[in-house]
Every structure is written in structure tokens, then in C-alpha cells.
C-alpha positions in Angstrom: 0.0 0.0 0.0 1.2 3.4 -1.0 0.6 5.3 2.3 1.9 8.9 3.6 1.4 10.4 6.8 -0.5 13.9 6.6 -1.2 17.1 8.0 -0.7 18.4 11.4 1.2 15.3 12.9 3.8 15.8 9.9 3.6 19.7 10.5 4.0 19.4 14.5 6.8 16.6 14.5 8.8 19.1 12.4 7.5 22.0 14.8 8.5 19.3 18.1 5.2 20.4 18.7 2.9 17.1 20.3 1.4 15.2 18.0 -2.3 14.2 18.8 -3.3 11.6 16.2 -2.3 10.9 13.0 -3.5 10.8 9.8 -2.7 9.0 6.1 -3.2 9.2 2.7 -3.2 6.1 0.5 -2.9 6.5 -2.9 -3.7 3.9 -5.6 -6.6 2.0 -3.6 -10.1 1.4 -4.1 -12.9 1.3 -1.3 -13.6 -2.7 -2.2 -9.3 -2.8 -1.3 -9.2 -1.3 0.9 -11.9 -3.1 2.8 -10.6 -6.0 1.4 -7.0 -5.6 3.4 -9.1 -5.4 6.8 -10.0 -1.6 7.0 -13.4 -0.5 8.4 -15.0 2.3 6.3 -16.0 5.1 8.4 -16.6 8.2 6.0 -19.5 9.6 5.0 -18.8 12.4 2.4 -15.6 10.7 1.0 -13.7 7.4 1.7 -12.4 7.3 5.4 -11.1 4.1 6.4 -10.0 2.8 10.2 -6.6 0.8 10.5 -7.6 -2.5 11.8 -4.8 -2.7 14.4 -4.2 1.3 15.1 -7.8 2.4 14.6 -5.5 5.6 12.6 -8.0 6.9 10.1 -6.8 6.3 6.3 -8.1 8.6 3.7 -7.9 7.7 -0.4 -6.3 10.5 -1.4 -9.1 12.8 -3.6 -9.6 16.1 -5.3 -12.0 18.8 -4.6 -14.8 21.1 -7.0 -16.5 24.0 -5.6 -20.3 23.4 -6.8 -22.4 25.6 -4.2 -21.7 28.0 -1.3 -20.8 27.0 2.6 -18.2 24.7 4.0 -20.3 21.7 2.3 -20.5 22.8 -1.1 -17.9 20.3 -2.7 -18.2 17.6 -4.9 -15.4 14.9 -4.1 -13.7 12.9 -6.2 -11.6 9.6 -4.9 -10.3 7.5 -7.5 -6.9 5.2 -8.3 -5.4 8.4 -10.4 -5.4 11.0 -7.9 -1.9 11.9 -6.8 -0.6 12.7 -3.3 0.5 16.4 -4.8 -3.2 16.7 -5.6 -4.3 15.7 -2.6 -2.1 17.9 -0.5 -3.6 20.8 -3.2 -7.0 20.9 -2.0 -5.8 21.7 1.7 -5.9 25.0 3.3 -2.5 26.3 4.5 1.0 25.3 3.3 2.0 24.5 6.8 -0.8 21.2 6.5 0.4 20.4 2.9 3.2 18.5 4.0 3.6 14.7 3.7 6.1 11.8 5.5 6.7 8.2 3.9 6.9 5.6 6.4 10.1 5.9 6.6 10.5 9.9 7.4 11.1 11.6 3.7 9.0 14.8 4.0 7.5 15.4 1.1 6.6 18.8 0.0 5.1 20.2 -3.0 4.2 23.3 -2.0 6.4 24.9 0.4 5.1 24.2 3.6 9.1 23.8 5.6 9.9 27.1 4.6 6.9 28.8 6.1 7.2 26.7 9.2 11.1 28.1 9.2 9.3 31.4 8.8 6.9 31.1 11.1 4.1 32.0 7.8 0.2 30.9 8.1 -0.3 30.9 4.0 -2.7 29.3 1.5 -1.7 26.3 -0.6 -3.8 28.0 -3.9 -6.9 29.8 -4.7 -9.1 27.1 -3.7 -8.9 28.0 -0.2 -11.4 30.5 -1.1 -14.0 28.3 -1.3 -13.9 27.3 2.0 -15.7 29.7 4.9 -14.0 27.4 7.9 -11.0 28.0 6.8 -11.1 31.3 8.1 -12.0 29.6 11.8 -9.1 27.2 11.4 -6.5 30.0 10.0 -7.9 31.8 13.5 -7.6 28.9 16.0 -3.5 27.8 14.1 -3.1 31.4 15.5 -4.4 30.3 18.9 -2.3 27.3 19.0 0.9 28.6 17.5 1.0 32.7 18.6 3.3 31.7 21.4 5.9 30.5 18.2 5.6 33.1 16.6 3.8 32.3 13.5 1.9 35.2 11.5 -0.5 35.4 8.8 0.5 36.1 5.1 -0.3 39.6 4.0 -1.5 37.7 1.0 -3.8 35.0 2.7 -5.2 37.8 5.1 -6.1 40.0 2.1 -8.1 36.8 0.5 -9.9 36.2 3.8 -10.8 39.8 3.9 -12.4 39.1 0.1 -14.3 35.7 1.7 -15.7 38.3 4.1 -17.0 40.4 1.2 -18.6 38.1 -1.2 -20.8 36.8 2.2 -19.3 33.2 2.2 -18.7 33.4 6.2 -22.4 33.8 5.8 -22.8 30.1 5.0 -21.3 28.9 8.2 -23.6 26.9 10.5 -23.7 27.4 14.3 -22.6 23.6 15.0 -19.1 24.3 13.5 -18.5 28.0 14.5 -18.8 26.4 18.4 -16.8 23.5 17.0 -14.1 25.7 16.5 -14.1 28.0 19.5 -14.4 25.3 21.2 -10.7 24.1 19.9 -9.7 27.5 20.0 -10.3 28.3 24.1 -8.4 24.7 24.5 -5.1 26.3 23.0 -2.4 28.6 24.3 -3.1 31.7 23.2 -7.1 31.8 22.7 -7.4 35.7 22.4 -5.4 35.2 18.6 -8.0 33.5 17.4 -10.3 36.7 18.3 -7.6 39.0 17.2 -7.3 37.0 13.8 -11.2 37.5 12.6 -11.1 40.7 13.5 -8.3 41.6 11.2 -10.1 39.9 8.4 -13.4 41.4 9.0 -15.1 38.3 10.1 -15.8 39.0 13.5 -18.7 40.9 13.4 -20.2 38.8 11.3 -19.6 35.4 13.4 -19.4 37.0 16.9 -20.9 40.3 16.8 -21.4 40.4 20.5 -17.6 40.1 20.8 -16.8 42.7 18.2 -19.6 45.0 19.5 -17.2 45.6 22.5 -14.2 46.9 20.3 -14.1 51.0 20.8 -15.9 50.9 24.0 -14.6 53.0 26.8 -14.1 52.4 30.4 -12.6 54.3 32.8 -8.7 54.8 32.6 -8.8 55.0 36.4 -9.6 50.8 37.1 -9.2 50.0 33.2 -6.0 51.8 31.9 -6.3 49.2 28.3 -9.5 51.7 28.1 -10.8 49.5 25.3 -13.5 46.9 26.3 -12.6 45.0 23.6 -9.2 44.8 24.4 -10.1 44.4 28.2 -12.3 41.1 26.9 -9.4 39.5 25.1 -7.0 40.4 28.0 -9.1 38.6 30.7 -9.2 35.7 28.1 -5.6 35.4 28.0 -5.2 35.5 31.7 -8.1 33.1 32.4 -5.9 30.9 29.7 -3.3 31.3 32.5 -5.0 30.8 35.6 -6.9 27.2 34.5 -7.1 24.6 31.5 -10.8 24.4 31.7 -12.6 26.0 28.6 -15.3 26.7 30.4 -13.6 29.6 32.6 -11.8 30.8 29.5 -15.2 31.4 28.0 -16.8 33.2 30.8 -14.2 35.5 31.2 -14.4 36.1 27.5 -18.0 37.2 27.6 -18.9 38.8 30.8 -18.6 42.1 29.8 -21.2 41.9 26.7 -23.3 44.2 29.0 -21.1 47.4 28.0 -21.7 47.4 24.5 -25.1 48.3 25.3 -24.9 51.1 28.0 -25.5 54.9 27.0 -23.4 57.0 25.0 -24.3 59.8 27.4 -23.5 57.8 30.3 -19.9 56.9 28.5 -17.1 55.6 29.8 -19.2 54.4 32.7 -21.2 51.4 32.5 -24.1 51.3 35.2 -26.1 47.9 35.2 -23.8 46.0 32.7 -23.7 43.0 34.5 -27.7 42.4 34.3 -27.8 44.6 30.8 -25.7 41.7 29.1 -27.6 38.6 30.7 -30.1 38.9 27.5 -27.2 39.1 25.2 -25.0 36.1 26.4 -28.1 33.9 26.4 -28.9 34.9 22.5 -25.0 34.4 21.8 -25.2 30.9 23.5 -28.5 29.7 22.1 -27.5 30.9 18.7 -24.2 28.3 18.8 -26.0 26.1 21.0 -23.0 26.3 23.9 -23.2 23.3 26.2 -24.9 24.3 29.5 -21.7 23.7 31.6 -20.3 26.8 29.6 -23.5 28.8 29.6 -24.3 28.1 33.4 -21.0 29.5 34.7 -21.0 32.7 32.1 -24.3 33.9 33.0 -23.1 33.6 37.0 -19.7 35.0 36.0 -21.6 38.0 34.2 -24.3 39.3 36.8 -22.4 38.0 40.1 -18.6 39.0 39.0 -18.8 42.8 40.7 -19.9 41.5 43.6 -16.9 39.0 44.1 -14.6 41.8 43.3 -16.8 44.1 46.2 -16.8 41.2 48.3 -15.5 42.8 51.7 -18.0 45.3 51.6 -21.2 43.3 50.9 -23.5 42.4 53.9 -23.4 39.5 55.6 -26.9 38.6 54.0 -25.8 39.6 51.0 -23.1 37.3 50.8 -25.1 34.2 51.6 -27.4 35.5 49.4 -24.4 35.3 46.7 -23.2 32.1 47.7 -26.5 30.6 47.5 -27.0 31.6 43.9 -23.6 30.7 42.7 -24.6 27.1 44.2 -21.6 27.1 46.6 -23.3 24.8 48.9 -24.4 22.3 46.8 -22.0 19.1 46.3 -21.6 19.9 43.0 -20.9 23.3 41.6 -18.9 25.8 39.2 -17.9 27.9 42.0 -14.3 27.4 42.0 -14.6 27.8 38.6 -16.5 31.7 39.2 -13.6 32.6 41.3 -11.4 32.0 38.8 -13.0 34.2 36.2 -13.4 36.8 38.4 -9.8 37.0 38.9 -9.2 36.5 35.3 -11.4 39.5 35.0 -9.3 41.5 37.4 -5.9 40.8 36.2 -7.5 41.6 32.7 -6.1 45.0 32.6 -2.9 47.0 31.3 -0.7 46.7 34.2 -2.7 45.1 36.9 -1.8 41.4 35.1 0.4 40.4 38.5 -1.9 42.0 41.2 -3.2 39.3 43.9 -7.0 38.5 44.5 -7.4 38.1 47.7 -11.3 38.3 47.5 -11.1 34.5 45.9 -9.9 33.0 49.4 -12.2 35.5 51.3 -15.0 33.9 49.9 -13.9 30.4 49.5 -13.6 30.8 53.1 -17.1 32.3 53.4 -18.4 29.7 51.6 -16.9 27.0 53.7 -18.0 28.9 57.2 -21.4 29.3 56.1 -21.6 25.6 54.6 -20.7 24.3 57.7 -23.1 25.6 60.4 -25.0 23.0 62.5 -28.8 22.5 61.0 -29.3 19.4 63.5 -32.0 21.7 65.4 -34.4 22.7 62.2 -35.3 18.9 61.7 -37.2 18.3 64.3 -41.0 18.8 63.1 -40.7 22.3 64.0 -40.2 24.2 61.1 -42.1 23.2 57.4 -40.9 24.1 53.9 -39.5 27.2 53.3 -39.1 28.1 56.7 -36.5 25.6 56.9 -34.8 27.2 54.0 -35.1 30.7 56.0 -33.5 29.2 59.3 -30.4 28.0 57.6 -30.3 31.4 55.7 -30.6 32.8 59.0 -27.8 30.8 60.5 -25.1 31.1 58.1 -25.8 35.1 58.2 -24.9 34.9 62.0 -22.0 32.1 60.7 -20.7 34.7 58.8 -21.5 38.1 60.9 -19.1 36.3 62.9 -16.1 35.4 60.6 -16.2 39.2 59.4 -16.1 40.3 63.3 -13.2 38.3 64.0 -11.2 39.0 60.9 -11.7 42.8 61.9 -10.4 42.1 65.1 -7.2 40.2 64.0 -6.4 43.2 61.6 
């Protein structure tokens, strides 16, 4: 079998970047072959094949024709004749044009070592046009591979910019724009892939509640990067810092949607953005259907995050009050997670990146205090329903009237 390895595991092992799975081409087979040698046919739109031993997916190597708009407008064609060269043609950056025999002779047509020596994101040939995702992958390589140093061709920026234009990003369906942000808050560097569709024009059109933030004021006083834009992508970036989990990348990304909406005249204040945005953020996450884990925590993150930074000065009631809707006493729960995009939040600004936040361990230990108090009295017949709920309330109030009276008196 004449079999090359492909893609992004040839393209990382020359970065010594981790390679993830791999992926072949075989060239000079037929579906009944290859089913033939023990392969299990798993593609639906063109011949995909599992290894019998390596379950390593094994494509016949096939050619590409544009026939309608959208990421599924192709008509494939997979056939003994097609060439590994054309093959490689039909993908979307030089960088994943690359091929490896077997024995490790990289093969490449089409220039794809000398723009990973130069650090170059560009398109293999016109084709890539035709193609609206290839504007979300172009953004999330940027994600994964800002921290190398790689940039985006003048030339393969200026035909994104034209993709923008003619309205193909139009075609792309919300199951595949999530698909990619997904990937893309998983990376190093998430904020590129932001940074990338708005330098191409797409952002407004695929996340206009992101763009809508871009030009926004805030005060230079607490927000010297001014911007709420910027701000957004900062927090982003330092939420990529502070924990792996995608979910508290994404609710520090959006929980400032709120501002885009507040008053010119009130400008660069922003009274009621945390409740404002609530509307917003559930449109944004219906429209890309975002898993409810990732929803959940943003719409806490959004209307609860001023109060974690003002934590000190709430009320004792108030705090339980704020504990209780973040779900901190239940067994299971995102709060740890809601601290952490607080403080993402926080350290989201020009200058204040390496400033501690104390207010996380004030209320980790509020919540534990208040989670702890001793409810053995309310069982016993005396109290029904929701008065039980209100004597616990009433409890960890007093639980944590306390804690604050003794912290004052250790300061």
C-alpha cells in the first residue's frame, strides 16, 4: 500500500510540537481494497477508512470542486489516479500540505518547511477561497501557535478579507462556529484567534457580540487598556493562564457583553452591565448552542462578578445571598470555577496582570464557614418548607457576621 502520513502530525513533528493523532493518505486503492486488506469504512462524504490494528484513520487521497456556497458545497472525487500532490492541493494552508513516507522523507510540494522556518500561516492555492471554515481554522493555528511566533500572510489575510466580502462566512452553521471555539479556548493563546477574525473582517459577522465591545470606553482610572474589547481578550488570556478548563476561559471572554449596550451619554461608565448583558449572552449561547456547563458559569460569571470583586463590603446577608446563587453549597458546583473568572477578569487589565486576589480565598472561606453551620436543630418537626430554608439562611448570616467580626479584630 502506498501510504503517507499527513497534516498536522507531519507539520508538528517538524515544529516538536505534540502530535495528537495521525493521519494517512493512500494513494492507488479502491474502497472494495481497501476493505478487502481489513479496513473498516467510516466516511461519510468521501472514503475514510479505520486501520484494523491502530484504529488511525486512512483517507484515499481525492480532489476537490467547488459546486455551491458553505463549508459543504464540494463535490469529491476519490479515485486510483489521484496523486498525493493533488491531494495535498485541496488543503488550506501550506504548513498542512506536507507529507512523511513511512520511513520519514517529508514530502513537500508546496512549500510548507519554509513557512514553518518562517513562522508564515499561508494558502496552498486559490481554492482555499472556497472554504468559509478555513477562516475559523486559519484563527484557532493562531491560537495554538502565537506563542511560536507564527503570523498570517499579508496575501492570505487579504483573501480572507475578500471571503468576508462576497458573504461566504455567511454560509457557516452554528454547530461548526462552536466547533471551532471550542478548539480554540483549549489552546495557548485563545485571544489570537479573536484577534485574527477581527483583522479579516469576520468578527462581526460570526461574533458580533464580541466585536460590538471593540471601541468601547471604560474608565482609565480601574481600566487603563481603556478598550472593552481589548479588556475582553486580556481577561481571556489571563483566564488561559490561571486554569485549562474551557469553560472559565469562555466566561471570562464574555462577561462584559453588557457594555456594549450602555448609553453613550453615560460613556465611559457602564451602570447595570452585569444584568444589561444577561439577555445578550443567552442569544449568543442559544445561537451556537453552547453546552450548558459553559453557559451556566458565564451567566453567573456576568451578573455576580462585581460583587466578588466588592466582596469585603457586601452584607453578611448579601453574601449568603451570593453564595447561595452561585450554588456554593451544593455538592456539585462551578464555584471554584466563578472565582477563577473573576480573577481572570481582574488581572485583565494594562498593568494590573500580577496583582493578587485576595477576594477568591475571602469567599472560599465564606463559603466553607457558612456551609458548615450546624442545621441538627431545624429537623425536628418544628419548622415546614420554606421556613427551613429561611433558618439556615438565618444561620449562616450569623455564621458569617461572625467570621467578618473576628477577621476585623485580627487586623
Amino acid at each position: 500500500m502506498e501510504k503517507y502520513l499527513v497534516g498536522g502530525a507531519v507539520r508538528d513533528q517538524l515544529l516538536g510540537y505534540p502530535v495528537k493523532e495521525r493521519d494517512w493518505v493512500v494513494v492507488g486503492e479502491t474502497p472494495e481494497s481497501m476493505i478487502r486488506q481489513g479496513f473498516r469504512a467510516v466516511g461519510k462524504d468521501f472514503p475514510v477508512f479505520l486501520h484494523p490494528q491502530s484504529h488511525e484513520e486512512y483517507a484515499l487521497a481525492r480532489t476537490e470542486r467547488k459546486t455551491s456556497p458553505g463549508y459543504k458545497g464540494f463535490r469529491v472525487h476519490a479515485d486510483i489516479d489521484v496523486t498525493l500532490e493533488q491531494d495535498l492541493k485541496r488543503r488550506d494552508l501550506t504548513i498542512n500540505a506536507l507529507a512523511m513516507t513511512p520511513e520519514g522523507e517529508v514530502i513537500d510540494p508546496y512549500g510548507g518547511r519554509d513557512d514553518l522556518d518562517k513562522r508564515l500561516f499561508r494558502h496552498v492555492s486559490p481554492a482555499f477561497a472556497e472554504d468559509p471554515v478555513r477562516i475559523l481554522r486559519v484563527a484557532r493555528f493562531a491560537a495554538r501557535y502565537r506563542h511560536l511566533g507564527f503570523k498570517l500572510a499579508s496575501d492570505t489575510r487579504e483573501m480572507m478579507e475578500g471571503m468576508v466580502s462576497v458573504g461566504e462566512v455567511d454560509h457557516l452553521v452554528p454547530e461548526r462556529v462552536w466547533a471551532e471555539l471550542l478548539k480554540a479556548l483549549n489552546e495557548t493563546s485563545p485571544s489570537a484567534f479573536f484577534y485574527t477574525l477581527l483583522d479579516c473582517g469576520a468578527l462581526a459577522l460570526i461574533f458580533p457580540e464580541i466585536y460590538s465591545l471593540f471601541g468601547v470606553p471604560q474608565p482609565e482610572k480601574y481600566h487603563p487598556e481603556i478598550d472593552t474589547g481589548v479588556h475582553a481578550l486580556m481577561c481571556l488570556e489571563q483566564a488561559a493562564l490561571l486554569s485549562p478548563k474551557p469553560e472559565v476561559r469562555f466566561a471570562a471572554l464574555v462577561h462584559d457583553l453588557g457594555k456594549a449596550l450602555s448609553p453613550k451619554d453615560n460613556l465611559p461608565h457602564h451602570y447595570g452591565h452585569e444584568t444589561k448583558g444577561l439577555p445578550v449572552l443567552e442569544a449568543l449561547c442559544n445561537r451556537l448552542r453552547v453546552p450548558n456547563a459553559f453557559k451556566s458559569l458565564a451567566l453567573h460569571v456576568m451578573q455576580y462578578h462585581t460583587h466578588c470583586h466588592k466582596v469585603t463590603e457586601l452584607k453578611p446577608s448579601t453574601l449568603v445571598d451570593l453564595l447561595n446563587n452561585l450554588g456554593a453549597f451544593k455538592q456539585r458546583n462551578q464555584f471554584p470555577e466563578f472565582l477563577l473568572a473573576c480573577e481572570a477578569d481582574a488581572k485583565g487589565r494594562t498593568g494590573l496582570e500580577n496583582n493578587p486576589y485576595p477576594q477568591a480565598a475571602y469567599l472560599q472561606a465564606a463559603a466553607k464557614t457558612a456551609g458548615s453551620v450546624d442545621t441538627s436543630d431545624l429537623t425536628d418537626g418544628r419548622l415546614q418548607g420554606a421556613e427551613i430554608g429561611e433558618a439556615i439562611r438565618q444561620l449562616r448570616i450569623k455564621a458569617i457576621t461572625d467570621m467578618t467580626k473576628t477577621e476585623a479584630q485580627c487586623r
